[in-house]
KEDREN-199488 format. One record per residue (C-alpha): residue in one letter; y, x, z negated; residue number from 1. Coordinates in nm, 3 decimals. Layout:
% KEDREN-199488
code:A; v:Y; u:X; w:Z; pos:NUM
...
//
This chain:
% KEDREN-199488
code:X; v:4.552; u:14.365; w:-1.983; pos:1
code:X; v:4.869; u:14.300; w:-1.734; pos:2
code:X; v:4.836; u:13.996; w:-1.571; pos:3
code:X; v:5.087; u:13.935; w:-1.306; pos:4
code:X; v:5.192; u:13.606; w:-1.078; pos:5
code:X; v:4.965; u:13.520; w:-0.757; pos:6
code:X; v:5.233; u:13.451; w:-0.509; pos:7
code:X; v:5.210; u:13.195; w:-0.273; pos:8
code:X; v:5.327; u:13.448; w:-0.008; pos:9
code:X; v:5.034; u:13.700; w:-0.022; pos:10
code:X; v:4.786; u:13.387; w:-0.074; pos:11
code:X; v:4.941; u:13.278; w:0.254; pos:12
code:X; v:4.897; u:13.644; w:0.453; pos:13
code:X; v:4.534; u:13.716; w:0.282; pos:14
code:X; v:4.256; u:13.706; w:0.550; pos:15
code:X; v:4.020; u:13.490; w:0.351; pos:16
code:X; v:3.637; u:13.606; w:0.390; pos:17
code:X; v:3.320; u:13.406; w:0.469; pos:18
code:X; v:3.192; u:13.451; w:0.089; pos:19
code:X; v:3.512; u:13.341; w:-0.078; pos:20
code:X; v:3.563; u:13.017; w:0.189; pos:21
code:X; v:3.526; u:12.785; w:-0.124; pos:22
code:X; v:3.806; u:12.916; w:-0.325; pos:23
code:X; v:4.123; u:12.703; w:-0.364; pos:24
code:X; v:4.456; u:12.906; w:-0.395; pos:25
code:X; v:4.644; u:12.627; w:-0.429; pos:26
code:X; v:4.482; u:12.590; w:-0.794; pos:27
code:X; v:4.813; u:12.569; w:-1.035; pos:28
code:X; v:4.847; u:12.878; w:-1.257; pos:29
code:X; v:4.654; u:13.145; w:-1.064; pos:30
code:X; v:4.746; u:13.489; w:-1.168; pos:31
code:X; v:4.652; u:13.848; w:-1.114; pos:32
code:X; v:4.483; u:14.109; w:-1.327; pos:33
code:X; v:4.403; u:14.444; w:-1.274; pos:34
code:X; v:4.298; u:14.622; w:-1.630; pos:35
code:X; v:3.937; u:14.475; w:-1.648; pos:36
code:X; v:3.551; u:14.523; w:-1.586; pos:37
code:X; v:3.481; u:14.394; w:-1.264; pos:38
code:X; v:3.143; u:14.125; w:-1.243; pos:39
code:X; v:2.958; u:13.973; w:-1.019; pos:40
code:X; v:3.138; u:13.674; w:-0.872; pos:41
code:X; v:3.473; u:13.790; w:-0.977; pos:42
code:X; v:3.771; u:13.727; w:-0.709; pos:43
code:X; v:3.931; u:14.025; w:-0.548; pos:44
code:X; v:4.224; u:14.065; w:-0.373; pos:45
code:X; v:4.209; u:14.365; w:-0.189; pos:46
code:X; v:4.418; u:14.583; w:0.062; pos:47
code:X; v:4.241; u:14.787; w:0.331; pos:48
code:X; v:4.292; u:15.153; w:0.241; pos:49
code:X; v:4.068; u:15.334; w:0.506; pos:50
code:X; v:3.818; u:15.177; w:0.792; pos:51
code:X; v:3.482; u:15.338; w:0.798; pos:52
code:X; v:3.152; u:15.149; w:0.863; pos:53
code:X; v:3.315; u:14.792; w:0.846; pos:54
code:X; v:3.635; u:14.738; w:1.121; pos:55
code:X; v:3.583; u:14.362; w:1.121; pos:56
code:X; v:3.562; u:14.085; w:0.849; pos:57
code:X; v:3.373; u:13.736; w:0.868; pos:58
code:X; v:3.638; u:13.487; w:0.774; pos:59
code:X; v:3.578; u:13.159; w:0.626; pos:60
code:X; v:3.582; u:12.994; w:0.936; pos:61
code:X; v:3.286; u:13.231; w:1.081; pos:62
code:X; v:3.494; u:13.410; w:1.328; pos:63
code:X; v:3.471; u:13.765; w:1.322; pos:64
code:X; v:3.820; u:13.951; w:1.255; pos:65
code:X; v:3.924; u:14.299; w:1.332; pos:66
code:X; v:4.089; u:14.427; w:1.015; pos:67
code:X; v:4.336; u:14.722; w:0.989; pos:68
code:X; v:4.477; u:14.953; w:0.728; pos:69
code:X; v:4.721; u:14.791; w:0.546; pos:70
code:X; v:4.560; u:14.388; w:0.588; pos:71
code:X; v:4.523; u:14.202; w:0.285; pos:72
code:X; v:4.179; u:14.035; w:0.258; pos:73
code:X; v:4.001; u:13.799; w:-0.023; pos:74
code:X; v:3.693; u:13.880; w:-0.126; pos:75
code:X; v:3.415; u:13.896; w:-0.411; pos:76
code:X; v:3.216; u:14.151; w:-0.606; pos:77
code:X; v:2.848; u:14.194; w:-0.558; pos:78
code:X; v:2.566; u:14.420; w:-0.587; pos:79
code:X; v:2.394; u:14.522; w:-0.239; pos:80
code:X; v:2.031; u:14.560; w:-0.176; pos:81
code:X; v:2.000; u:14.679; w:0.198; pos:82
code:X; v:1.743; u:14.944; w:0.275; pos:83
code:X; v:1.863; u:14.950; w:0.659; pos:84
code:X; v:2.226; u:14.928; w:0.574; pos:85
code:X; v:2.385; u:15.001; w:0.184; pos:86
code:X; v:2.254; u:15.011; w:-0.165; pos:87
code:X; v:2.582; u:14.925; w:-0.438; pos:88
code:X; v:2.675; u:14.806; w:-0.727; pos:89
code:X; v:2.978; u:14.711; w:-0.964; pos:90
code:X; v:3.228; u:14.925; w:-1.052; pos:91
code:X; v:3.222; u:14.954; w:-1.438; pos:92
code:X; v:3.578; u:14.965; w:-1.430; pos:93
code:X; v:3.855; u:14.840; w:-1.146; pos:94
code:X; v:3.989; u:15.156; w:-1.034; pos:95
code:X; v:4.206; u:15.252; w:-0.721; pos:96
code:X; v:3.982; u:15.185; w:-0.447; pos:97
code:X; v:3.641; u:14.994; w:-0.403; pos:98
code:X; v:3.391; u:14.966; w:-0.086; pos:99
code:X; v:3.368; u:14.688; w:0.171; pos:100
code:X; v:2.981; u:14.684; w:0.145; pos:101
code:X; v:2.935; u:14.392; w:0.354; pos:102
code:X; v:3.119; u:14.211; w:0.624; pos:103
code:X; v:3.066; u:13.821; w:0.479; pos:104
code:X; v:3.310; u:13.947; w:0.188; pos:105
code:X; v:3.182; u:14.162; w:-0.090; pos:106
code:X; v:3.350; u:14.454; w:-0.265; pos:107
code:X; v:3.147; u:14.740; w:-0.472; pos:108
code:X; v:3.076; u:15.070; w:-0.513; pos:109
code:X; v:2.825; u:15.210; w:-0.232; pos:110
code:X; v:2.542; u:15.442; w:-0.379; pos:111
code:X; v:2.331; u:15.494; w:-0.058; pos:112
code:X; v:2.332; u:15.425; w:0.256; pos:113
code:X; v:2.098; u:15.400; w:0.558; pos:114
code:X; v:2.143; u:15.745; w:0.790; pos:115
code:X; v:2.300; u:15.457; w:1.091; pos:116
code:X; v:2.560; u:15.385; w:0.830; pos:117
code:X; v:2.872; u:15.544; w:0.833; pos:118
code:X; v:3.064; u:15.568; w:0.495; pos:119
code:X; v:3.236; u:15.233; w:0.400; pos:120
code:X; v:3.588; u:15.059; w:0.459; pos:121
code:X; v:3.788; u:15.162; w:0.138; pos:122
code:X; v:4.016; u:14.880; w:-0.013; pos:123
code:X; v:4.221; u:14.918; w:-0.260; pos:124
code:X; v:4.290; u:14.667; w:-0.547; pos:125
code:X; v:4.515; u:14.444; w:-0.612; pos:126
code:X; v:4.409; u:14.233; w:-0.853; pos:127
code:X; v:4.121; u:14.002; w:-1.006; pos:128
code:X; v:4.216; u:13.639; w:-0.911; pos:129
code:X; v:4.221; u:13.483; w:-1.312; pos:130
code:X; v:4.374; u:13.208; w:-1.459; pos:131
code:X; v:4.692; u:13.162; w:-1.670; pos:132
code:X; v:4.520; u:13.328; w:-1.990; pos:133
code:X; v:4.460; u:13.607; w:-1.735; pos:134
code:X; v:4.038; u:13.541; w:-1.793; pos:135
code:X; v:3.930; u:13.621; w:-1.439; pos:136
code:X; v:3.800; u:13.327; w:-1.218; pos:137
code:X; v:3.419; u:13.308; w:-1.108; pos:138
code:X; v:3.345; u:13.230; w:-0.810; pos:139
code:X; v:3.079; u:12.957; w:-0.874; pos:140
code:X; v:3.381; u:12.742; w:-1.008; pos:141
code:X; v:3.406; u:12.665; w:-0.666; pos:142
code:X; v:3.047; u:12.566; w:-0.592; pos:143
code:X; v:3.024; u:12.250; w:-0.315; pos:144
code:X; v:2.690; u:12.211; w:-0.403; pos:145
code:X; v:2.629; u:11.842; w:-0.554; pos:146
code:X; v:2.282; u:11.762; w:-0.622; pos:147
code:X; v:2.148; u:11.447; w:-0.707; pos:148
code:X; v:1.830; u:11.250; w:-0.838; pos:149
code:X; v:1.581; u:11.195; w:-0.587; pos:150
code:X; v:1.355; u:10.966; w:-0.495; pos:151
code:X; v:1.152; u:11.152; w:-0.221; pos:152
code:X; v:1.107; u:11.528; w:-0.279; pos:153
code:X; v:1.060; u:11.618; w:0.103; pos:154
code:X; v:0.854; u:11.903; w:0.122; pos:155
code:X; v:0.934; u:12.294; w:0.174; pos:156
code:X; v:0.811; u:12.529; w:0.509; pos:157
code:X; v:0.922; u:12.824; w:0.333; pos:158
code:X; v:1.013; u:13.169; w:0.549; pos:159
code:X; v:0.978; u:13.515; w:0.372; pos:160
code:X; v:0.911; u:13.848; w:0.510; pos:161
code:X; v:0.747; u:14.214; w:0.498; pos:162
code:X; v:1.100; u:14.362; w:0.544; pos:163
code:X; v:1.444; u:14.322; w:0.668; pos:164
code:X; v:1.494; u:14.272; w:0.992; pos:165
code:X; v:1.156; u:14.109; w:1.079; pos:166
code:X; v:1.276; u:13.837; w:1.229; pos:167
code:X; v:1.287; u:13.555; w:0.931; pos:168
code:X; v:1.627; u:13.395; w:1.041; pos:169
code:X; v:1.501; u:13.324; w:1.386; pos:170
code:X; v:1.162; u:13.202; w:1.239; pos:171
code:X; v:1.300; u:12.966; w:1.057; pos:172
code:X; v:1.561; u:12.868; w:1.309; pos:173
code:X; v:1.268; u:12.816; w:1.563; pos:174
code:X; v:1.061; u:12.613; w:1.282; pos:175
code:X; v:1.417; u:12.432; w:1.249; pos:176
code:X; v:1.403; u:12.313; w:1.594; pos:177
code:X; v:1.054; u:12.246; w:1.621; pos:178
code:X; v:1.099; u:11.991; w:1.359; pos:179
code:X; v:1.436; u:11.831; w:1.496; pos:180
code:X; v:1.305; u:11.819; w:1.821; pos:181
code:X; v:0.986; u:11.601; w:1.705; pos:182
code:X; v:1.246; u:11.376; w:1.592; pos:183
code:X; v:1.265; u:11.471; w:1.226; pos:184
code:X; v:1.597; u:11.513; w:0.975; pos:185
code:X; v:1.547; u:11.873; w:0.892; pos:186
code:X; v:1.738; u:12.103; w:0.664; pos:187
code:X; v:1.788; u:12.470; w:0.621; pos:188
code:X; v:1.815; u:12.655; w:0.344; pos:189
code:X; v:1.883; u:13.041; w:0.242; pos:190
code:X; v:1.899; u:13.095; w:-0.130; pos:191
code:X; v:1.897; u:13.467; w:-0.131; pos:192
code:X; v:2.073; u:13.719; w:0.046; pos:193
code:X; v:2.410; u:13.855; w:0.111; pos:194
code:X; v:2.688; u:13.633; w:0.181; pos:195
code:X; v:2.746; u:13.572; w:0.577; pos:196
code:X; v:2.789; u:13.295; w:0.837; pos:197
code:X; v:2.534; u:13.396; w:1.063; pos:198
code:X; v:2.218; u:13.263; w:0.907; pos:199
code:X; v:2.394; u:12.864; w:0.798; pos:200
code:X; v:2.548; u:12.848; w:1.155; pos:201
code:X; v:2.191; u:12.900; w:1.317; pos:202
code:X; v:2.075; u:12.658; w:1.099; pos:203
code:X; v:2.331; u:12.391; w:1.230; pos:204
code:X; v:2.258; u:12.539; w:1.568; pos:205
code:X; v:1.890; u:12.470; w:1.595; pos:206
code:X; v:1.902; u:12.138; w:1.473; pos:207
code:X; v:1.965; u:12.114; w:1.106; pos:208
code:X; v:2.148; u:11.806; w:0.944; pos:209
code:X; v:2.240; u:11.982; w:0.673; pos:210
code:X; v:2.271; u:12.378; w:0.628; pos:211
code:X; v:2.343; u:12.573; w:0.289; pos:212
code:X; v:2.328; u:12.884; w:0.160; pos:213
code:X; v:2.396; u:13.046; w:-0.197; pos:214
code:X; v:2.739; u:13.133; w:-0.122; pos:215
code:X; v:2.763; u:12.733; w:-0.157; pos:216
code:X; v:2.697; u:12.805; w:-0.483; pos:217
code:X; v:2.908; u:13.085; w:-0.575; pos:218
code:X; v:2.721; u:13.359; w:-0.549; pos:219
code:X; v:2.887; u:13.642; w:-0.301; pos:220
code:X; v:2.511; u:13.783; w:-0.280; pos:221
code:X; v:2.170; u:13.763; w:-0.493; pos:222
code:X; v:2.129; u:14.104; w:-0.571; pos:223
code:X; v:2.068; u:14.161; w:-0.920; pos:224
code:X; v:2.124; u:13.832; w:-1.041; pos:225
code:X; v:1.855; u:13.720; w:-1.318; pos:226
code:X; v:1.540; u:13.597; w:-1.158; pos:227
code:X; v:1.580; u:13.249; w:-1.347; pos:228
code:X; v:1.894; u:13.182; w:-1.256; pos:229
code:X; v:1.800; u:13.257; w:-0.906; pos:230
code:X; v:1.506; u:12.996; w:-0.928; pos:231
code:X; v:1.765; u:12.727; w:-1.063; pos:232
code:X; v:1.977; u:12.803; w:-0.785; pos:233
code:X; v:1.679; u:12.742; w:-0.551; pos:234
code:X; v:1.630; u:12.391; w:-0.684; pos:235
code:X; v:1.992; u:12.318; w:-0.683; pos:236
code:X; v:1.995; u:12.401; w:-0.320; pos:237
code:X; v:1.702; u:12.220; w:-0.285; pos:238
code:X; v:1.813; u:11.892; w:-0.418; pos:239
code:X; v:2.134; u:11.955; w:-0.261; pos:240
code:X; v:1.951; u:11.972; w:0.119; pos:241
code:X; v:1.745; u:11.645; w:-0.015; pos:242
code:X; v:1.988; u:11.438; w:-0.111; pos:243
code:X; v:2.050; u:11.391; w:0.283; pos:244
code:X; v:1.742; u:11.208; w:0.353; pos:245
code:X; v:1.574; u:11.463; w:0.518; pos:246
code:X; v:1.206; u:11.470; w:0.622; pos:247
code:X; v:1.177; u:11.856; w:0.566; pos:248
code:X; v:1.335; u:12.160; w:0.456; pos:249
code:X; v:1.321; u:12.488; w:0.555; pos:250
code:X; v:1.384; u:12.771; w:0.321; pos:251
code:X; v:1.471; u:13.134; w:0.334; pos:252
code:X; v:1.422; u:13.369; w:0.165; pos:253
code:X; v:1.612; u:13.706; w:0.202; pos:254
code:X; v:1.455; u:14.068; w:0.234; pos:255
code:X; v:1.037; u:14.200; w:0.250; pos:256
code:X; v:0.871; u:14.060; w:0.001; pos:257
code:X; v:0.841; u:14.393; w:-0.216; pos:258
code:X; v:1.244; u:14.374; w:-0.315; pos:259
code:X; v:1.276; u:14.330; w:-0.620; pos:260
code:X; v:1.437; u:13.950; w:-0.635; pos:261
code:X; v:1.244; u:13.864; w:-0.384; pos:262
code:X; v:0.887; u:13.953; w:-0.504; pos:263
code:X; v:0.967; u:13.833; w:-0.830; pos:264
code:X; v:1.099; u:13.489; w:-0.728; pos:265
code:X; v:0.762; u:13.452; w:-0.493; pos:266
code:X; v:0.591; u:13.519; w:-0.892; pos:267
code:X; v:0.835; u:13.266; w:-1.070; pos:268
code:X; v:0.662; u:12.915; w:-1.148; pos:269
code:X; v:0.963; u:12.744; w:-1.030; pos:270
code:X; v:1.012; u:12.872; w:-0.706; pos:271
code:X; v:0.579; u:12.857; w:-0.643; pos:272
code:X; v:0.575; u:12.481; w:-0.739; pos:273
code:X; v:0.874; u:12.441; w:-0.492; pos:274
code:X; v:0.696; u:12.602; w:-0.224; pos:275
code:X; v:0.419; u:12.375; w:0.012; pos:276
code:X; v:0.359; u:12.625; w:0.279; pos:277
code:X; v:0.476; u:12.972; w:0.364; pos:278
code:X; v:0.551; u:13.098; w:0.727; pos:279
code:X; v:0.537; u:13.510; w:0.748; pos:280
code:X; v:0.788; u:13.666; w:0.933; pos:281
code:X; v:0.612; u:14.027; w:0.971; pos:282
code:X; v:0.761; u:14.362; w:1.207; pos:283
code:X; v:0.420; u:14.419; w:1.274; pos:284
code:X; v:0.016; u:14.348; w:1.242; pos:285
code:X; v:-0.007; u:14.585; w:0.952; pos:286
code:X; v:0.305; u:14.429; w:0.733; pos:287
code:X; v:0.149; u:14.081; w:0.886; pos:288
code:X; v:-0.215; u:14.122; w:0.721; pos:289
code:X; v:-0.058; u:14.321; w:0.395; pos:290
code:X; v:0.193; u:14.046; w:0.352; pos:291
code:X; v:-0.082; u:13.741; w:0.361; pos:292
code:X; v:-0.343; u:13.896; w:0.157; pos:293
code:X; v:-0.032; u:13.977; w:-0.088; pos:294
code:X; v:0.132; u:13.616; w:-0.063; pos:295
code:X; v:-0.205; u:13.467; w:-0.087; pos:296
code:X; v:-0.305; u:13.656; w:-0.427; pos:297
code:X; v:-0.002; u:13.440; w:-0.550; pos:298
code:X; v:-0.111; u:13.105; w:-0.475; pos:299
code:X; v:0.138; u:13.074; w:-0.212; pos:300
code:X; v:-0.012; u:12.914; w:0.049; pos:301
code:X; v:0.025; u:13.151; w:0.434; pos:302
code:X; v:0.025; u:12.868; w:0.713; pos:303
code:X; v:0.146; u:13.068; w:0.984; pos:304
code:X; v:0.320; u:13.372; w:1.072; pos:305
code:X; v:0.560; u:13.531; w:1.322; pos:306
code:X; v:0.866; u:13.750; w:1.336; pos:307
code:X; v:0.951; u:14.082; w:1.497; pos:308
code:X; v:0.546; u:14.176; w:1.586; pos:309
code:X; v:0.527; u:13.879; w:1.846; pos:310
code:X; v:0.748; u:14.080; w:2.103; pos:311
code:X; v:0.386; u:14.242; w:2.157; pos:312
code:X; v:0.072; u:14.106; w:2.247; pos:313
code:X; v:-0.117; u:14.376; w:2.105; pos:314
code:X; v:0.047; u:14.312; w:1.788; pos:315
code:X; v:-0.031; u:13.941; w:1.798; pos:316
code:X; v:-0.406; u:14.043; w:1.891; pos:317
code:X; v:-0.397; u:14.270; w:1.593; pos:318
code:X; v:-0.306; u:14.073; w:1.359; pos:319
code:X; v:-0.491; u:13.776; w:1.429; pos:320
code:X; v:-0.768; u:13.979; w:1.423; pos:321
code:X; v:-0.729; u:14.015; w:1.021; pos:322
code:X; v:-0.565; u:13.688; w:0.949; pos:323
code:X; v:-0.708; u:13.349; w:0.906; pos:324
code:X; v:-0.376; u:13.179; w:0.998; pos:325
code:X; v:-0.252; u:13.158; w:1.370; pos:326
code:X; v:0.054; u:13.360; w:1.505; pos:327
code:X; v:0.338; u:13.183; w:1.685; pos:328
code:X; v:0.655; u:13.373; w:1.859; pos:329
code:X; v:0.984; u:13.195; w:1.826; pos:330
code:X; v:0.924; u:12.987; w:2.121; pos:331
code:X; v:0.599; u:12.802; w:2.000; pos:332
code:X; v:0.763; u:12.746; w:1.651; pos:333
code:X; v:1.023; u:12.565; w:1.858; pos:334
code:X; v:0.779; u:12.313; w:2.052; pos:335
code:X; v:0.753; u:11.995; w:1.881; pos:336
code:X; v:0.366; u:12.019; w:1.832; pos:337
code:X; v:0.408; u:12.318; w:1.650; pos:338
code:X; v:0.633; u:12.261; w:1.413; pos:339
code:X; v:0.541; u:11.956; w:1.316; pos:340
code:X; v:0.165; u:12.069; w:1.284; pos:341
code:X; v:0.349; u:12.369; w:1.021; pos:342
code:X; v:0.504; u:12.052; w:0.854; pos:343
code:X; v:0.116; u:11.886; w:0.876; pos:344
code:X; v:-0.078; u:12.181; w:0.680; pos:345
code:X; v:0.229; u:12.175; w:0.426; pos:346
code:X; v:0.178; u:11.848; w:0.331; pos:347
code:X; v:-0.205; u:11.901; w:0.316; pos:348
code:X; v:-0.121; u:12.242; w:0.096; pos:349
code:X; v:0.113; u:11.989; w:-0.118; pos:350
code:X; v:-0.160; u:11.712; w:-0.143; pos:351
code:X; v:-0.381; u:11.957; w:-0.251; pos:352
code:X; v:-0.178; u:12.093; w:-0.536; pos:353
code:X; v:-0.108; u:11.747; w:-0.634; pos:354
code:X; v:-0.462; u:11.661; w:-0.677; pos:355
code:X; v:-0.536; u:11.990; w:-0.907; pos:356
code:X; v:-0.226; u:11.898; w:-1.145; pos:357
code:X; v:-0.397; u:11.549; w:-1.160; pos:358
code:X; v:-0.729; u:11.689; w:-1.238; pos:359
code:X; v:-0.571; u:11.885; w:-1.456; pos:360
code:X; v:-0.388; u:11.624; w:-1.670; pos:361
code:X; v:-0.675; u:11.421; w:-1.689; pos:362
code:X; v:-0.900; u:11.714; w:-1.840; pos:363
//
C-alpha cells in the first residue's frame, strides 16, 4: 500500500462537502492512500473528472456550490438506496474514477438509476484520508454526538412514510412548529437517510432547539448499514436531542416503509420501544390506508397522517374514509392545537405501554 503526505495546500483548496463537515484536517499525521478496499465511512479525496447528473455540491456550511472539472472536493463512501434517483454501492477496489451519487457528499459506484437521472459526476481518486500507519480514517471518528444520562426520556412523534418523496420532511417540520409554537422545547431528529443539509436546516427553521442527523454521527448515509447498529445510532441520537431539555422530539425516518432499513428498523425492539406515536406521511389514500394497517400490525402506534395526498381533498376524503386516525396537511400540523394534541395521544400511547410492561413484570 503507498501511502503518501496530505498536504496542507490541497486540504486548503478542497471544497469540503456537507457529509464530511465534521472532519478535522488539521489532525497531525494525516496521510494519503490509494491501494485499498474502499468502506463505508472511509474519507475520499476526490477530483472532478466529468459532470453529469450532479453540477453542484452541498458544502459543509449548507450552501450549494457549482463544481467544475478539475475542483478538488472531500467526500465519503456510501451505499445509495434511491428508487427516484440512484441505486450504488462500494467499489470493491479504489480504481480510477468513482460516482458522485449524491450531492451532501458521497462517492460510489452507481448500479441504477431512475429514467430522470442522467449518468453521474465522475471523480477521480486521489486518495483515502488515513493516518500515519496509512490505516484509513472513519468517518465516525469525528462524531459530535455526546449523549448523556437522562433523567426525563421526553417522548418520540415519530415520521415515516409509504415512499420517498411523500412529504415526511415537511411533516415533521410542520409537527416541529406546531410544538414550538405551543411553547414547547422541541427537537428534530433524522437517523436514516443520505447525508444532506436540507432536512437539519428545516428542522432549525421550524422551530427546533436542537437539530441532528446521522451524519452527526459519522455515517455519510444509512444504506446498508446493519440494522442494529442503526437502532443504536437511533438512541444515541436520541439521547443526544434529550440531553437539551426538550419536551419532545421528533424523529425521521428516511424512505417508504417497505426499504429495506427502514421496514426492518420499524420491526427492531429497540427502535419500537423508542417510538410513542407514529405520524404517516403517505403520496396518496391508497399508500395512506396500506401504510396504517401495515404500521399497526407492528405495534406501532398510527396517530395521524399527512404528506403528499393532502394537496387533494379527494385524497383526504379517501383516506379518511379507511382510516381510524384523522388527516392533517402541513398547515394544521403547524397550529398549536394540533401539534400539541399529536404530542397528547403520544403520551397516552406511551402511558399505555408503560402500564402493559408493569402488568407484565408483576405477572
Amino acid at each position: 500500500m503507498r501511502i503518501r503526505e496530505f498536504p496542507a495546500e490541497l486540504a486548503s483548496r478542497l471544497k469540503v462537502a456537507y457529509a464530511v463537515r465534521n472532519v478535522d484536517l488539521t489532525l497531525p499525521g494525516l496521510t494519503l492512500v490509494d491501494e485499498c478496499a474502499p468502506r463505508a465511512g472511509h474519507i475520499l479525496a476526490a477530483r472532478v473528472d466529468a459532470i453529469g447528473h450532479h453540477n453542484w455540491l452541498e458544502l459543509s456550511t449548507g450552501r450549494k456550490a457549482a463544481i467544475y472539472p478539475g475542483d478538488e472536493i472531500l467526500l465519503a463512501f456510501g451505499e445509495r438506496y434511491a428508487p427516484d434517483q440512484y441505486e450504488s454501492r462500494i467499489p470493491d477496489v479504489l480504481g480510477t474514477s468513482v460516482d458522485l451519487v449524491a450531492a451532501g457528499g458521497v462517492a460510489g459506484e452507481v448500479l441504477s438509476r431512475h429514467g430522470d437521472m442522467r449518468p453521474p459526476t465522475r471523480l477521480e481518486p486521489i486518495g483515502i484520508l488515513a493516518d500515519r500507519e496509512g490505516t484509513p480514517v472513519d468517518l465516525r471518528r469525528f462524531s459530535v454526538l455526546a449523549p448523556f444520562g437522562l433523567g426525563d426520556h421526553p417522548p418520540v412523534v415519530c415520521v415515516v412514510g409509504t415512499s420517498m418523496n411523500a412529504g415526511k420532511s415537511t411533516t415533521a417540520a410542520s409537527v416541529i412548529r406546531g410544538l414550538s409554537r405551543s411553547g414547547r422545547r422541541v427537537a428534530g431528529i433524522k437517523i436514516t437517510g443520505t447525508g444532506a443539509g436540507g432536512d437539519p436546516w428545516m428542522f432549525r427553521d421550524s422551530g427546533a432547539v436542537v437539530a441532528a442527523d446521522f451524519t452527526d454521527g459519522g455515517y455519510p448515509t444509512t444504506a446498508g448499514v446493519p440494522v442494529p447498529e442503526l437502532a443504536e445510532l437511533a438512541q444515541t441520537l436520541y439521547h443526544h436531542a434529550a440531553a437539551h431539555d426538550v419536551d419532545a422530539v421528533v424523529m425521521e425516518i428516511a424512505d417508504g416503509i417497505l426499504q429495506s432499513e427502514t421496514s426492518a428498523l420499524l420491526e427492531f425492539p429497540l427502535v419500537r420501544e423508542l417510538v410513542d406515536g407514529v405520524v404517516l406521511a403517505a403520496a396518496d389514500a391508497a399508500g395512506a390506508r396500506y401504510g396504517a394497517q401495515h404500521l399497526r400490525s407492528l405495534g406501532l402506534p398510527v396517530i395521524a397522517a399527512s404528506g403528499r395526498l393532502t394537496q387533494s381533498q379527494l385524497a383526504i376524503r379517501e383516506a379518511v374514509a379507511g382510516m381510524d386516525a384523522p388527516v392533517y396537511t402541513p398547515n394544521e400540523l403547524a397550529a398549536p392545537e394540533v401539534a400539541a394534541e399529536i404530542l397528547a395521544m403520544a403520551g397516552v400511547s406511551r402511558s399505555r405501554r408503560a402500564g402493559v410492561l408493569e402488568l407484565g413484570e408483576a405477572a
